[in-house]
N, C-alpha and C positions, 0 to 999 in steps of 0.2 A: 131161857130166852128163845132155843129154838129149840124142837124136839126134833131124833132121830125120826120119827114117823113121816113127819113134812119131809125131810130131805126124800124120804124113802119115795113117797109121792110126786116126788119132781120126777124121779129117778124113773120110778115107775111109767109116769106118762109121757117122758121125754127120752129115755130109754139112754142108756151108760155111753154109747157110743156118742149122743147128742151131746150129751151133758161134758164130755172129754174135750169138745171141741169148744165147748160154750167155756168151760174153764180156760182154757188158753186164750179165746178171746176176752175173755175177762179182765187176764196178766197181761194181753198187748196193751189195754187202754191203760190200765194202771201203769204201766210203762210210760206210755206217753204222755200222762199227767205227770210222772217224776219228770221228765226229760221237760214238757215244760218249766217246770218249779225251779229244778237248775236251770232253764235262762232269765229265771227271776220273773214269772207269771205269779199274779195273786189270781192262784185257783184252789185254793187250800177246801172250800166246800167239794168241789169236782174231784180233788184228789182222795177228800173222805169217804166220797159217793164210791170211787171205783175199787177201795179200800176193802168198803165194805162189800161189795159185790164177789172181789176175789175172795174173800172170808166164808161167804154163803157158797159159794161153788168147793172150795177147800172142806165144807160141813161136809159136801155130797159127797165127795173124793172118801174121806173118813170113811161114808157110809157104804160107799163103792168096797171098801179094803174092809169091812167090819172084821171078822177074828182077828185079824193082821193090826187093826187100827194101831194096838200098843206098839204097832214098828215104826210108827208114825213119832208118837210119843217119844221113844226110845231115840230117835236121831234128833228129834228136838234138844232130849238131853242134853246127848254129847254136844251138838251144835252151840248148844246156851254156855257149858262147860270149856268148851273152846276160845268161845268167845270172850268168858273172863278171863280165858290166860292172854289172849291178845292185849286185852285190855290192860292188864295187870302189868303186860311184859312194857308196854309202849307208857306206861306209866312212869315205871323204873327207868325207860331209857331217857327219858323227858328229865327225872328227878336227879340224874349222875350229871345230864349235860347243863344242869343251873347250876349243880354243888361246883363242878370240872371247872 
């Protein structure tokens, strides 16, 4: 879908320091499309758009860390792994207080 090459060319002509700040503005607006959505806006295309935007700047990011990228990966793990024990735990507490 996208090639490292393209990132490499944003990166290239817009230069790492750009692209740093372009990334965080990227996360403000997807911020404020959730923050709409929780007061109950139908903006779910807008919220996709900004979605996807944080995703292509996160490509750059990658490409910014290259040898490092799998550290990227690696807290993903844990983070994913985490999150099924949350899930798992608040399951169980859910399934004791209908049995109780």
């Amino acid at each position: 879908m996208y090639t490292k090459a393209l990132m490499m060319c944003a990166l290239q002509r817009w230069g790492i320091k750009t692209q740093y700040v372009k990334t965080a503005e990227e996360c403000a607006e997807l911020i404020k499309e959730c923050m709409k959505a929780m007061e109950g806006a139908e903006n779910l295309p807008k919220l996709a758009e900004e979605i996807a935007d944080v995703e292509i700047m996160c490509m750059q990011m990658r490409v910014v860390l290259g040898a490092n990228e799998s550290m990227i990966d690696a807290f993903i793990f844990k983070k994913l792994s985490r999150l099924e024990q949350i899930i798992a735990a608040e399951e169980e507490r859910e399934n004791k207080k209908k049995e109780g």
